[in-house]
C-alpha positions in Angstrom: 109.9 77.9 115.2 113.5 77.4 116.7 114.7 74.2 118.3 114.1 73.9 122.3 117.1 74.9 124.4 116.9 72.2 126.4 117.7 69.2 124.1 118.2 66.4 126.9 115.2 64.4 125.5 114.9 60.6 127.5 113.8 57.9 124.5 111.0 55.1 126.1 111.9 51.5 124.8 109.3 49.6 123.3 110.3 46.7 121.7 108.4 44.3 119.6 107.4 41.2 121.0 106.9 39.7 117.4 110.2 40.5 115.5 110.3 39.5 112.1 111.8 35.5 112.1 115.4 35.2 110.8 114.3 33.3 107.8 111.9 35.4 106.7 113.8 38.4 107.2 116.3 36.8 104.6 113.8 36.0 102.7 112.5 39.8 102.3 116.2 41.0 101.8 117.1 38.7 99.1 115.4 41.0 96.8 114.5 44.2 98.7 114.0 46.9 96.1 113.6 50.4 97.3 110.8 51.1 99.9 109.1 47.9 99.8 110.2 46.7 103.0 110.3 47.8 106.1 112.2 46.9 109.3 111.0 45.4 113.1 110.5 49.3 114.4 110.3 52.8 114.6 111.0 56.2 116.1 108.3 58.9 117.4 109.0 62.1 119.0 105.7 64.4 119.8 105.7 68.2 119.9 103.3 70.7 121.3 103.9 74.4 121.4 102.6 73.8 125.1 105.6 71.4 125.9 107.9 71.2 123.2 109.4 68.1 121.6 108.6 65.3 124.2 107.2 61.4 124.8 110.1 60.1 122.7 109.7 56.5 121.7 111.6 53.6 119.9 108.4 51.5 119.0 107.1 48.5 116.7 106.7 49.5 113.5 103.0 50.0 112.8 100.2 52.5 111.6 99.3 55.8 112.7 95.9 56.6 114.5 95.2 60.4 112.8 91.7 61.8 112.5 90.8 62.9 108.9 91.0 66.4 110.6 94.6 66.1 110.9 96.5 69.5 109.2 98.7 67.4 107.4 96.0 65.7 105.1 94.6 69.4 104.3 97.3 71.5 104.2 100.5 69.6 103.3 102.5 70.9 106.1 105.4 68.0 105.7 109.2 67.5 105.9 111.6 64.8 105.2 114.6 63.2 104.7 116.7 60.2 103.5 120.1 58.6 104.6 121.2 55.5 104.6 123.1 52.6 106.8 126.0 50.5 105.4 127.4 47.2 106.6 130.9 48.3 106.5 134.3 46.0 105.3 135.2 44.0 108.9 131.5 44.4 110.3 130.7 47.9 111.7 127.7 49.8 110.8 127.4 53.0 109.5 125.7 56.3 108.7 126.9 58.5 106.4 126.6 62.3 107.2 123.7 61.9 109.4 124.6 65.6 110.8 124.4 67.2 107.0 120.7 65.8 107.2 119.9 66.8 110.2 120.6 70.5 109.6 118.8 70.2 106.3 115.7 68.9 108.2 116.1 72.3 110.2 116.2 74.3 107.4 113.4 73.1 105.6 111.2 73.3 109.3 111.6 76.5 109.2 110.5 77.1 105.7 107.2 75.3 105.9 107.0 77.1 109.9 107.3 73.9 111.6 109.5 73.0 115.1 113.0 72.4 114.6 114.4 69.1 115.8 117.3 69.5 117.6 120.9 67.7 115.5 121.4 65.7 118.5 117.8 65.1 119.3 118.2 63.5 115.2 121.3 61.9 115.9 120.0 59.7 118.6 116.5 58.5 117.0 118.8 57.5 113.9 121.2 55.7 116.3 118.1 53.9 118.3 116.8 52.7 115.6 119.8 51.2 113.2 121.3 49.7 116.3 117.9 47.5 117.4 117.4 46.9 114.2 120.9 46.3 112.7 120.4 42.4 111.5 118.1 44.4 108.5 121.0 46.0 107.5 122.1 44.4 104.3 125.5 42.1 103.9 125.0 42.1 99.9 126.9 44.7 97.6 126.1 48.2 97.3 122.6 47.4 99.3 122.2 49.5 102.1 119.3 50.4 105.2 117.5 53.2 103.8 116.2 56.0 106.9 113.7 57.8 106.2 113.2 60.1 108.8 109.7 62.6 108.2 107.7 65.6 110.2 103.8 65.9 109.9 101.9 68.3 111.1 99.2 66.6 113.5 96.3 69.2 114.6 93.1 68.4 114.1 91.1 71.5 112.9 90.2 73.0 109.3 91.6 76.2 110.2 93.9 77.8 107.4 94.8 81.3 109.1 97.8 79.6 111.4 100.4 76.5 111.3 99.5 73.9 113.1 99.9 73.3 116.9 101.4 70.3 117.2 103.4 67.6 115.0 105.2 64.4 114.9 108.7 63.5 114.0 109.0 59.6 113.0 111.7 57.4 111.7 111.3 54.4 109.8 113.5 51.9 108.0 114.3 50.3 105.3 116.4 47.6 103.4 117.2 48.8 100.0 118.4 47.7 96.9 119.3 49.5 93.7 116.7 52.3 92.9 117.0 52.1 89.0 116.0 48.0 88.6 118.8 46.4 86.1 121.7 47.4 87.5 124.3 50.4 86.9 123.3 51.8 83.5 122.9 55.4 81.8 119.0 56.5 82.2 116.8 58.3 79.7 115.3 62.0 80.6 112.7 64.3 79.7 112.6 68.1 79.4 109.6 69.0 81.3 107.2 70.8 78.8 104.7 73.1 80.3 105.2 72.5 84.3 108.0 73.5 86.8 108.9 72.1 90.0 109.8 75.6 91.9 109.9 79.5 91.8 112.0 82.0 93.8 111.2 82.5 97.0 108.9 79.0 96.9 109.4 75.9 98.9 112.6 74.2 96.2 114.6 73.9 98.5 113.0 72.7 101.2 112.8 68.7 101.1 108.8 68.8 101.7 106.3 66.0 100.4 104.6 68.9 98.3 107.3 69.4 95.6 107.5 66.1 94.8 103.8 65.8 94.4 103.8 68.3 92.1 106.6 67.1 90.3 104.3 64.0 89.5 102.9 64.9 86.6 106.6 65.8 84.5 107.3 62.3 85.7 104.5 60.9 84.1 105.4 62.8 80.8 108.6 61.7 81.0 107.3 57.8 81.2 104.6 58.7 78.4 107.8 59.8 76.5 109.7 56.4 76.9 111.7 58.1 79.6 112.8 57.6 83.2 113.6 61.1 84.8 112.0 64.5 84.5 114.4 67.3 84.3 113.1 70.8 85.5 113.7 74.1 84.1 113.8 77.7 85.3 110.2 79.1 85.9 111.2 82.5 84.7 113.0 81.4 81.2 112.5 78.0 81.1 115.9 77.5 79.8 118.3 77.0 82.7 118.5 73.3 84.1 117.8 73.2 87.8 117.3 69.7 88.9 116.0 66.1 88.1 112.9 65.0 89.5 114.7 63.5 92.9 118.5 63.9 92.2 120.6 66.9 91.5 123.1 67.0 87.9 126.2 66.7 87.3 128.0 67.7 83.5 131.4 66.8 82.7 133.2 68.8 80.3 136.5 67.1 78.7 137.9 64.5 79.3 141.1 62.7 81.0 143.5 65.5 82.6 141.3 68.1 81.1 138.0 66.9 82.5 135.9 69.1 85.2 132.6 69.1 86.4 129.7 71.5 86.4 126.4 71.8 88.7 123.6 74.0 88.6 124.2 76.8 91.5 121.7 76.6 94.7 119.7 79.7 93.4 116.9 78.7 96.6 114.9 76.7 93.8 116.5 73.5 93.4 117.1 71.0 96.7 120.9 71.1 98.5 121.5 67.5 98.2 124.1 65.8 100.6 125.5 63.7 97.5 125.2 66.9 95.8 128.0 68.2 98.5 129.9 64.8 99.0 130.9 64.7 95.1 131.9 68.3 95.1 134.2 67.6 98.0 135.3 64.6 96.2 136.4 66.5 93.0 138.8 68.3 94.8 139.9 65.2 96.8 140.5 63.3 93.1 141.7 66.4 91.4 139.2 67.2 89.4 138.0 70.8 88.9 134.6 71.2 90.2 132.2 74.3 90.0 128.5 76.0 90.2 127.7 77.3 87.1 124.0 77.8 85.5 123.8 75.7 82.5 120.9 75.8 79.8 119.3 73.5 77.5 120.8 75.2 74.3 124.3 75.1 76.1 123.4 70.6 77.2 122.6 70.5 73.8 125.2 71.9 71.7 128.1 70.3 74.4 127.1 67.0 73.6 127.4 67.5 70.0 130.1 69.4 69.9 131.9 66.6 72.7 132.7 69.6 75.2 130.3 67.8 77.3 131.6 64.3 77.8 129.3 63.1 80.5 126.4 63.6 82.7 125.0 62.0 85.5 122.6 62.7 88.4 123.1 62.6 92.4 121.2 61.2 95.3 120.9 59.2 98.2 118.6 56.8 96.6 120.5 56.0 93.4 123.7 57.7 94.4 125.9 58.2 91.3 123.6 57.2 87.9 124.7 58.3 84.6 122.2 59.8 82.2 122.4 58.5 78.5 119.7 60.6 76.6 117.7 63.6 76.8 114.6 63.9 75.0 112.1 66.9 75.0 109.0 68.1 72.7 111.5 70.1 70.5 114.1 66.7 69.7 116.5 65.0 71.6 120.1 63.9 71.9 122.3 61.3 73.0 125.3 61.9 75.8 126.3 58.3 76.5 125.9 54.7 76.0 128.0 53.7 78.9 128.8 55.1 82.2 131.3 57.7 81.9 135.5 57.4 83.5 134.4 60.5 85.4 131.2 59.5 86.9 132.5 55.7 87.3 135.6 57.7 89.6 133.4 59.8 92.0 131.1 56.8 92.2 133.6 54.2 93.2 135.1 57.0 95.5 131.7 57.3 97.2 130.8 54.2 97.9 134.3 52.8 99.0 134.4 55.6 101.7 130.7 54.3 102.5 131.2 50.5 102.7 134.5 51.2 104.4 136.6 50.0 102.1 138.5 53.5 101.5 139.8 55.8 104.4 137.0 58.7 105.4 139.3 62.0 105.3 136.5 63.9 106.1 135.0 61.9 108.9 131.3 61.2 107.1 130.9 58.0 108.8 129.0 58.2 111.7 129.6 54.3 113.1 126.7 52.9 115.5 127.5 49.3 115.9 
């Protein structure tokens, strides 16, 4: 389904009348987590195939009235995204590549034949809503306003032999802290063992609810294995490492002047990430040679040993930059790192000083709203 041509879509104002008081609003962002809480109000957007995106709507945050009918419950027919806000040095506020998610919202409607929302049409509902509710974005370090913008599909019907009708677009907000709990430190991961997350010509690369459904249960062996990540494989060899289970890889082979790093190619399985992009354009800011290369288990394995491999670390917007220390699977494990890695420590620091303002943005990722 392709975006409307006529993208000059009028947003209704509907404030709360019962905002969240000051006090407890500090109170809730002392400690926020990730995803626990939520700020004064959200964004709506309706579509019909009749009509086409309309009754756009800045709104109190608040429940949605679906029949159990609703397509979405049955079927799974679901998109969404994540960026975040930052409270930059001197006081402005901050996107960061809000356009990159926007065309990846596109591109994963039209996989799962859904209507695509218009870049600008995004733009705006992300601006709407950071700017009334900018006193939740967090003044603490490296805490952030997390935007998770989503797409359901909202017809009511049984039906299986077409997509659904009509669908919602929403965005909702909220105050985030670090997504691995005790700070900056390498994590543990887990070869999944008899699962995999996607198969050419499948939904991988689409950022829909479904994949990371099924990707539940290699995250529950992974805990049942003392670990915190899953890492999936191929489906046809189940050798070559595509992804973790919500952040893409990154391997670092030598070290100093010599080091570079590696990540697994977009073969239409694994997810495009926006970090993903960001730290490959940051390489070649920093000078460090950066390519897409397949890279398998035996090849992991054997680097670390050997010290070719000096450091890896996984990607997202969640946890941005967060170094893995071990890898364990049902045939033995190995360690890569006790400590974050000089690499990985670079591009992180990079990232978030460009994000917080406190480094200049050579390639303009900072879209500022107030």
């Amino acid at each position: 389904m392709t975006a409307d041509a006529n993208h000059d879509i009028s947003f209704t104002l509907n404030p709360t009348a019962e905002p969240v008081a000051a006090a407890r609003r500090a109170e809730l962002m002392a400690n926020p987590g990730f995803g626990r809480v939520f700020t004064d109000h959200m964004v709506t957007i309706a579509w019909t195939a009749e009509v086409g995106w309309h009754d756009a709507q800045l709104r109190p945050f608040g429940a949605l009235s679906l029949s159990p009918a609703t397509h979405v419950f049955h079927y799974g027919q679901e998109i969404f995204e994540g960026l975040k806000a930052y409270r930059q040095a001197g006081g402005p506020i901050a996107v960061f590549r809000p356009v990159a998610n926007a065309a990846r919202l596109i591109s994963s409607a039209r996989r799962m034949a859904m209507p695509e929302l218009p870049e600008d049409v995004f733009i705006q509902a992300v601006e709407l809503l950071v700017t009334l509710d900018r006193d939740w974005v967090p003044t603490a370090s490296e805490q952030s306003l997390y935007l998770r913008p989503f797409m359901i599909a909202t017809h009511v019907g049984l039906s299986v032999s077409h997509p659904s009708s009509s669908f919602l677009f929403v965005v909702i907000a909220s105050p985030a802290g670090a997504y691995f709990p005790g700070g900056l430190r390498p994590v543990s991961v887990w070869l999944a063992d008899g699962y995999i997350r996607a198969a050419a010509g499948g939904t991988g690369a689409a950022k829909t609810g479904g994949n990371y459904a099924g990707g539940w249960i290699g995250q529950l062996q992974a805990t049942e294995h003392g670990c915190e990540q899953v890492v999936w494989l191929d489906a046809a060899e189940h050798r070559w490492v595509e992804e973790l289970g919500g952040m893409n890889l990154f391997f670092v082979f030598g070290a100093d002047r010599d080091a570079r790093i590696v990540t697994p190619p977009l073969t239409g399985t694994l997810l495009p990430g926006v970090i993903r992009d960001s730290i490959l354009t940051l390489a070649a800011d920093l000078g460090i040679p950066a390519s897409e290369e397949p890279i398998s288990v035996d090849q992991w394995r054997a680097g670390c040993e050997s010290g070719e491999i000096t450091e890896v670390f996984a990607s997202g917007t969640a946890a941005v930059i967060t170094p893995v220390g071990e890898v364990k699977g049902s045939a033995g494990g190995w360690p890569v790192g006790s400590e974050p890695g000089p690499v990985t420590m670079r591009l992180r620091d990079q990232l978030l000083g460009i994000q917080f303002g406190q480094l200049p943005d050579p390639h303009g990722w900072m879209h500022k709203i107030c």
